[in-house]
Each structure stands twice: as structure tokens, then as C-alpha cells.
C-alpha positions in Angstrom: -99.6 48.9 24.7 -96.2 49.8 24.0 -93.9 48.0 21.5 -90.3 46.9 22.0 -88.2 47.7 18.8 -84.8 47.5 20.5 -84.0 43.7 18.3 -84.6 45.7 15.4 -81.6 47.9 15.9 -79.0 45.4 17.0 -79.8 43.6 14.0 -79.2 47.0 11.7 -75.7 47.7 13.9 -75.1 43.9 13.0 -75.7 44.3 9.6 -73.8 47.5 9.4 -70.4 46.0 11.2 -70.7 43.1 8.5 -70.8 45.3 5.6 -68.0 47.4 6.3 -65.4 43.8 7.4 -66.3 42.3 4.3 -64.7 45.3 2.3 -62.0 45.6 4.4 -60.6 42.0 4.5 -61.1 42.0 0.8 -58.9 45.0 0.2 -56.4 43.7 3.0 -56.5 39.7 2.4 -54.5 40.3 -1.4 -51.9 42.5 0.6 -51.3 39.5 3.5 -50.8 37.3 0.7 -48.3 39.4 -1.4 -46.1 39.6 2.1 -46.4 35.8 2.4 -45.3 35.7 -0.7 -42.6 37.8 -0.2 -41.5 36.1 2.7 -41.7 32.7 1.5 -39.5 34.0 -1.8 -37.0 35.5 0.0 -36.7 32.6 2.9 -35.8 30.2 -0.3 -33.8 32.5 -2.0 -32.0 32.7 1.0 -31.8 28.9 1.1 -30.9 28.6 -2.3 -28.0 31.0 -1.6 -26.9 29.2 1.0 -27.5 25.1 -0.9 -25.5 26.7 -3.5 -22.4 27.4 -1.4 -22.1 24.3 -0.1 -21.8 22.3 -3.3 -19.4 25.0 -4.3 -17.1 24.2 -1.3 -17.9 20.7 -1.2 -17.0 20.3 -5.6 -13.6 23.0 -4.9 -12.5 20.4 -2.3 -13.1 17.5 -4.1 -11.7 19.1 -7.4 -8.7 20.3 -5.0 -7.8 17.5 -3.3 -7.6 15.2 -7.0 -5.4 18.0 -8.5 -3.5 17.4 -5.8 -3.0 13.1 -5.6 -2.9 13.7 -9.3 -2.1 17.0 -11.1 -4.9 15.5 -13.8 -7.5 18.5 -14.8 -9.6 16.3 -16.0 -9.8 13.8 -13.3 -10.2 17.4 -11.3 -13.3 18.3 -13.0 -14.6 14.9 -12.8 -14.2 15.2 -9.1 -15.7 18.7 -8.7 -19.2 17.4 -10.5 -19.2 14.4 -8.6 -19.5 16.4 -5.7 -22.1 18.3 -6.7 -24.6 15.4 -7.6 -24.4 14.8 -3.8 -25.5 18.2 -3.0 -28.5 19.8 -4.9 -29.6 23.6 -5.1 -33.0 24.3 -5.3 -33.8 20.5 -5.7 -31.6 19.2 -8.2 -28.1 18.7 -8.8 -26.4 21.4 -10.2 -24.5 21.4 -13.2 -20.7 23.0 -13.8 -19.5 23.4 -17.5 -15.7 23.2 -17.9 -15.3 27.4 -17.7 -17.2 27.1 -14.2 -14.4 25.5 -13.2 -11.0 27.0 -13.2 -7.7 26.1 -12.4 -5.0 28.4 -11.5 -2.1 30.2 -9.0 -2.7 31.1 -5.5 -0.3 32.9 -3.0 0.1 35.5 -0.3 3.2 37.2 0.9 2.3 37.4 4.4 0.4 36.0 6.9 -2.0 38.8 7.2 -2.5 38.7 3.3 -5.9 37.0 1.7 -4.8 34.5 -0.8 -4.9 35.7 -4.2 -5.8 33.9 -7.0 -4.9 34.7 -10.8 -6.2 31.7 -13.5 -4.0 30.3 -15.8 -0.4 29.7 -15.3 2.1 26.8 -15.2 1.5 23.8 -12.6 -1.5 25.2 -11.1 -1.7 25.1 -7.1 -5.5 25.8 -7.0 -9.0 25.6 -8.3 -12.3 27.6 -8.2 -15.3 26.7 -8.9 -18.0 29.0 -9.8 -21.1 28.0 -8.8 -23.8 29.4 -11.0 -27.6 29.4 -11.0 -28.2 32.2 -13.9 -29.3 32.5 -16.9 -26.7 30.7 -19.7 -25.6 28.2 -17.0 -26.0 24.7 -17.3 -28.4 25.0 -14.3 -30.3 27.7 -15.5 -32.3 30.0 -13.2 -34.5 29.4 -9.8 -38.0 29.5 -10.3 -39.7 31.5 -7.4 -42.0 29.5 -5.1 -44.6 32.3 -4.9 -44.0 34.0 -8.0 -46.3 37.8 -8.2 -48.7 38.4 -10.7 -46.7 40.9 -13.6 -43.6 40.4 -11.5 -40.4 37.8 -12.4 -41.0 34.5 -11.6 -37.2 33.2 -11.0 -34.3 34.5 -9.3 -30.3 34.1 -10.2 -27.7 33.2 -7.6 -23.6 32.4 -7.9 -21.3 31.1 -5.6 -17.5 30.7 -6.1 -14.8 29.2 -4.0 -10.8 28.2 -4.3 -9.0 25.4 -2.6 -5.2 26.0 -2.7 -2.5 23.7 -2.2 -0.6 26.1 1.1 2.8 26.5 1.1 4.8 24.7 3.0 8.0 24.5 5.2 9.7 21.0 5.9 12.0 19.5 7.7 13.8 16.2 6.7 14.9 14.8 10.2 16.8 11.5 8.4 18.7 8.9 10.6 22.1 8.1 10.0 23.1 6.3 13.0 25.5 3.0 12.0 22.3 0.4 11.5 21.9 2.3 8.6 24.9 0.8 6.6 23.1 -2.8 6.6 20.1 -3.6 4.2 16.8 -3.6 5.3 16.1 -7.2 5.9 19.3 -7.5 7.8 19.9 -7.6 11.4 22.0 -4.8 12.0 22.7 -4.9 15.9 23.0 -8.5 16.2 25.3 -8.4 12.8 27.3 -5.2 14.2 27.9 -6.5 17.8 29.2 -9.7 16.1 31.9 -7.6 14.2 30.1 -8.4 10.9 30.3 -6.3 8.1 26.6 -5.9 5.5 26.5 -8.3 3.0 26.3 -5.7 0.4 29.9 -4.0 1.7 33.2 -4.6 -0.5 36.2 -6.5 1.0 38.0 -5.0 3.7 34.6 -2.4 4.5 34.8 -0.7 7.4 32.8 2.1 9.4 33.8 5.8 7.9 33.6 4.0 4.6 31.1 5.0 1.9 27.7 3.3 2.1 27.5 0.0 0.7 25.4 -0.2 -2.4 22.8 -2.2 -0.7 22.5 -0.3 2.6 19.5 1.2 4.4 21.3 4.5 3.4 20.9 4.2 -0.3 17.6 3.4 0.2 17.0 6.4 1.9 18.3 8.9 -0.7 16.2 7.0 -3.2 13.3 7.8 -1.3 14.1 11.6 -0.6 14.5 12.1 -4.4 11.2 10.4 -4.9 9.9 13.0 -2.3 11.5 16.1 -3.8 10.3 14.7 -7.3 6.6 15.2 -6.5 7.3 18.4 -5.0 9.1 19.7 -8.1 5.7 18.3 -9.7 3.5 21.3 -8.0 3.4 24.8 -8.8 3.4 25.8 -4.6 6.7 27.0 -3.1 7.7 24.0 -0.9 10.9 24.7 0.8 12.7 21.9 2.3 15.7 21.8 4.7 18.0 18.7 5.8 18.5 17.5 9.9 20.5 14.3 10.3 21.2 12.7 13.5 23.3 9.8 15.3 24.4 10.7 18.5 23.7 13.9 18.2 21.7 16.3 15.5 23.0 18.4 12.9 21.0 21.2 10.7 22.8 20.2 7.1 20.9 22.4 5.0 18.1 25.3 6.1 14.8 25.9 4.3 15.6 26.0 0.4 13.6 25.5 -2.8 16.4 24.4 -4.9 15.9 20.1 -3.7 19.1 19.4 -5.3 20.8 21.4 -2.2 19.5 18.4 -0.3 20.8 15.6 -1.9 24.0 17.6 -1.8 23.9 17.4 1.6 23.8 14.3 1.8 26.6 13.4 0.2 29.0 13.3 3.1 27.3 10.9 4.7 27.0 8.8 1.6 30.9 8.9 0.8 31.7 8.2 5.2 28.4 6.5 6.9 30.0 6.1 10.6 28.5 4.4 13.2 26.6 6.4 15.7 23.5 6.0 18.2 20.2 7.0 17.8 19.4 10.6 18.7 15.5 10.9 17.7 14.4 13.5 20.2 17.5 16.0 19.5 16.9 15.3 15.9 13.4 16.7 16.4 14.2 19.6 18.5 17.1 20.4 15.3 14.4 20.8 13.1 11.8 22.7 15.4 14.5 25.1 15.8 15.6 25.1 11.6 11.9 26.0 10.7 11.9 29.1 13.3 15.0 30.6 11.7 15.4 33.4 9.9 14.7 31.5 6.7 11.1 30.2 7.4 7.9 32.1 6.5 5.7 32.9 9.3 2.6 32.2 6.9 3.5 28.8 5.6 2.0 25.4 7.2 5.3 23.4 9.2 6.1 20.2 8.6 8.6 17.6 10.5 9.9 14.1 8.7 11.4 11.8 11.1 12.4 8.5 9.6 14.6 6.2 11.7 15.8 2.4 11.4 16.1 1.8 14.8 15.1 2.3 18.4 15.6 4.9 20.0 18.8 4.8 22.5 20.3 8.5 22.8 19.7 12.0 24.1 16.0 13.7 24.2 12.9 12.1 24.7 11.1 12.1 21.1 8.1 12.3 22.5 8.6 15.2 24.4 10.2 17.1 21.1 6.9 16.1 19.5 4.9 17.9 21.7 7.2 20.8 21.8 6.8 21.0 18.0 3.0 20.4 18.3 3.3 23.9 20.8 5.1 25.3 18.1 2.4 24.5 15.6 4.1 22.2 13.7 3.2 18.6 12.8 5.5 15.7 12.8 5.1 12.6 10.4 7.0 9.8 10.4 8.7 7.1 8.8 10.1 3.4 10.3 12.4 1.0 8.0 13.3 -2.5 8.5 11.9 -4.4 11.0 13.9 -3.6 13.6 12.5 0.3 13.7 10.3 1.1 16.7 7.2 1.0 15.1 5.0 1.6 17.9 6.7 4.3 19.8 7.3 6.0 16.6 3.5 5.9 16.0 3.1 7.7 19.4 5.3 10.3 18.4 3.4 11.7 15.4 0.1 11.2 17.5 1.8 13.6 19.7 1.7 16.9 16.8 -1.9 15.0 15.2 0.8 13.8 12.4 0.7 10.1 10.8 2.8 7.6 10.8 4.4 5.1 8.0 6.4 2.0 7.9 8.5 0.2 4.9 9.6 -2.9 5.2 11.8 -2.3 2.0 13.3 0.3 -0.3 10.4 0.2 -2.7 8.0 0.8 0.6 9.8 3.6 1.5 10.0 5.3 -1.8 5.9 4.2 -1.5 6.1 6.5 2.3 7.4 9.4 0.8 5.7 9.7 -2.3 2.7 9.3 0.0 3.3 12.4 2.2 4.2 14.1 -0.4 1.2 14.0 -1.9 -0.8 14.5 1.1 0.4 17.8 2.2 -2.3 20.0 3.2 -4.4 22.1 1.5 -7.4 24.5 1.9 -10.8 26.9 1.2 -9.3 30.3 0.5 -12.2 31.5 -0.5 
């Protein structure tokens, strides 16, 4: 009788495959883990990385944009942590001491250029805020997820970024059409068709004369010097010029950083207000043209101020100029006193170039108006 051993040797080759696995996944298995670990570290330091520079942009905006409304560091810095509590690195919110945030000067000299920023100086025009998760930072270090056996157990990140105030070319576009020698709760073209002088205007007043102390027109120039006064205020180059317009437009001073040019120029009008229609769209077009000249800088954001009294009754269609200027790359705001201004077309007209619009009812409004652009002039990340 013969025997059948073959189940004897599939059980040996079944033994033998298990005994040489078992060593194998055990010197393999610590390897899988150490790239899992790897992997996992380096996904969260990439995360971390990446958490971190968004609450550096989002604090540099905030700190930016309340240096800005108020040219208070401290308010600034305030702003800048704010921010940050609403976006956390690594799980928590992270934590800026005063030098992680600095305030400073920030320019270029061409439109190719980088900004550059140097800290320190007078009337900063920018912030950055470094954004630090090393050691001696508030913060402190990351701890690893997967940290190795006899390896570091925490990583250290930074982030930085600057928001600067651009610079900025403007153009006043300011109405003096003949509406603008009454006050600004009077009726001007009822009063002016009846042959009636403003209330405000000396005995024997006529057109040509200087503006009467209670006109529209004083208002006005109290409300440019309230504009150039927060300008003066900021460290950034802002360069103004002057477009006035009736019947027709003039440029009455080109792009200038010395503001007291502007109220020199207008001075004319001041000492001989005449009466004149109401030119907005040629008064647009004026300044389009004034801030492509020769004196304007390629690099610097444009900016049109249109402020009228009235409606509208002469020459060019201001809507079309505001598109134009939009095509230019230029964005037109603007500005409606008394009552009787066109408040809805002028609306329409800085919806044309994305701009915004603003109506006074009074002199202290439009001081208000012009103080508020002012303020709100644009900036930026840089970095």
C-alpha cells in the first residue's frame, strides 16, 4: 500500500512563505509609517504656510485701510489683530506684538517697478505686517502632527505683507455755471429767470461780480480745501489739477502737488462768477485729457471729481465722457449740491467708470463729500 505525503509538503511551503512575510512586513511596516509621516508633516506644513498668509494679508488690509480713514497707529494695530482672531494658523489665532507690525514709506518710480518699502519715516503711506510662527514670537512654534522619534517635533513659518496707500492723480472737474452764485437752499433758475439777484449778494450785485458770501461758490472752495487738507495729511504723492466748466471747459491748473496752486486758481472765478450753462460732459473729457498730459505718471491710479449744482443743459453727453474715461482707466466720482442737482443722472455717470456718487444738501454736507473721498482713495497688497 502506498502512502500519499503530498499535504505534508504544501503545509511546509506554507509555513515557509509565512516565515519569510512576517519579517519582511516588520522591517517594511516602520518605513510606510515614517513616509506617512512625512507626508502628513509636510501636507500641514504646507497648510500652515499657506493659513498664515492669509491672516497676514487679511491683518495688512485691515491695518491699511484704518491708517488710512485715520492716520492713528494705534487704532492701526488694533485693526491688524482684530483681523487675525478671525483667521487662525495652525488652529489658533495668531498673535502680532507691536514690532511685527510696522509702519512705513512705499513708492515706485515707474510702472514696471515693485513697490518698495523702507520703515520709519514721516506720515507713513503703508504697513507690513510680519506674520510669524517661530520661536520668540508671541505664537511660538508649530508642533508637527507626526512628529519622528529623535527628530524635531515643531516647525517655524513667517509670512509678511504691505498694504500701501497708491499714488494718485486727480482731477477737480468743479461747476461754475451762473446757479452757482445763489445759496444752496435757493432756487436759482426760478430766482435768475425772474431777474432776482441771491439773497446773500450786496446792493446793486450783478453777474461778473465777485461771489456773494453766501453762494454755492464759497461753499465750494470750502470744501476743496477740506479735500486738499486730508491729502496734505498723507505721506503719498497725490497730485491734483483744476477743470472748471460753464458753457464750455477749461483746464485751470495741470497735475501739481503744491494744493495751494488750486485755490489760486480759483480765484478768478471767485473775484467774477458769470453766468454760464452747464457743460458736464466737456468738463469730463477736459479732465480725461489733463490726466494723459505730459504731467501725469503712467503708474499712478486716475481719479475724476465732478461736482455740479445743476442739470445738465450744454455740450457732450456726460455719460458718454464717463465711459470714455472708464476706457481710459480712469474712474469718475461725483458730487451733487442743492436740490436742484441731477441727482439721479449724476449717479449714472459714476456707475459708468465703477466710481460712487455723493450728494450735499448744504455746505457742511459737501465739506462731509469731500473729506469722504478723500479718505477713500484706494489702496493695495504690494507685497
Amino acid at each position: 500500500m502506498l502512502c500519499d505525503y503530498s499535504h505534508v509538503s504544501t503545509n511546509a511551503q506554507g509555513f515557509h512563505r509565512r516565515g519569510v512575510v512576517v519579517p519582511l512586513v516588520a522591517v517594511i511596516l516602520p518605513v510606510i509609517m515614517i513616509l506617512a509621516a512625512f507626508a502628513v508633516n509636510l501636507s500641514y506644513i504646507e497648510l500652515t504656510r499657506t493659513e498664515l498668509r492669509i491672516a497676514a494679508d487679511a491683518a495688512t488690509r485691515a491695518a491699511g485701510r484704518t491708517l488710512i480713514d485715520t492716520n492713528d497707529l494705534a487704532l492701526s494695530r488694533s485693526a491688524a489683530r482684530q483681523a487675525t482672531t478671525k483667521n487662525h494658523v495652525a488652529g489658533s489665532a495668531l498673535q502680532l506684538s507691536d514690532a511685527d507690525i510696522e509702519f512705513g514709506l512705499s513708492q515706485r518710480n515707474a510702472l514696471a517697478n515693485r513697490y518698495s518699502f523702507t520703515p520709519g519715516g514721516f506720515n507713513p503711506n503703508a504697513v507690513r505686517v510680519n506674520a510669524r510662527r517661530q520661536s520668540g514670537a508671541l505664537s511660538g512654534v508649530v508642533g508637527l502632527i507626526m512628529p519622528s522619534s529623535g527628530a524635531t517635533d515643531s516647525f517655524a513659518v513667517a509670512q509678511s505683507a504691505v498694504s500701501s496707500r497708491v499714488e494718485l492723480d486727480v482731477a477737480l472737474v468743479l461747476d461754475r455755471s451762473g446757479s452757482m452764485v445763489y445759496g444752496d437752499t435757493e432756487l436759482a433758475y426760478n430766482m435768475a429767470v425772474a431777474g432776482l439777484p441771491p439773497a446773500s449778494a450786496p446792493p446793486g450785485w450783478a453777474f461778473c461780480d465777485p461771489a456773494p458770501p453766501g453762494s454755492r461758490w464759497r461753499d465750494l472752495l470750502d470744501g476743496v480745501t477740506v479735500f486738499t487738507d486730508v491729502l496734505t495729511s498723507t505721506y503719498s504723492d497725490e497730485r491734483v489739477a483744476l477743470v472748471t466748466y460753464a458753457s464750455n471747459a477749461t483746464c485751470d491748473q495741470e497735475l501739481t502737488s503744491n494744493y495751494s496752486l488750486i485755490q489760486s486758481a480759483m480765484t478768478p472765478y471767485t473775484d467774477s462768477l458769470c453766468a454760464g450753462a452747464t457743460n458736464i460732459g466737456d468738463g469730463i473729457y477736459e479732465a480725461v485729457y489733463t490726466l494723459s498730459s505730459a504731467g501725469s505718471r503712467p503708474w499712478a491710479a486716475k481719479l475724476i471729481v465732478v461736482l455740479t449744482d445743476g442739470i445738465h443743459n450744454a455740450g457732450s453727453n456726460p455719460e458718454s465722457a464717463a465711459v470714455y474715461a472708464a476706457g481710459e482707466g480712469i474712474t469718475v466720482f461725483t458730487i451733487t449740491f442743492s436740490s436742484e442737482a441731477d441727482q439721479g443722472r449724476m449717479s449714472t455717470v459714476a456707475g459708468k467708470s465703477s466710481g460712487q456718487h455723493f450728494h450735499a444738501a448744504d455746505g457742511a454736507a459737501l465739506q462731509q463729500a469731500f473729506s469722504d473721498i478723500a479718505e477713500s482713495l484706494p489702496t493695495l497688497l504690494t507685497k
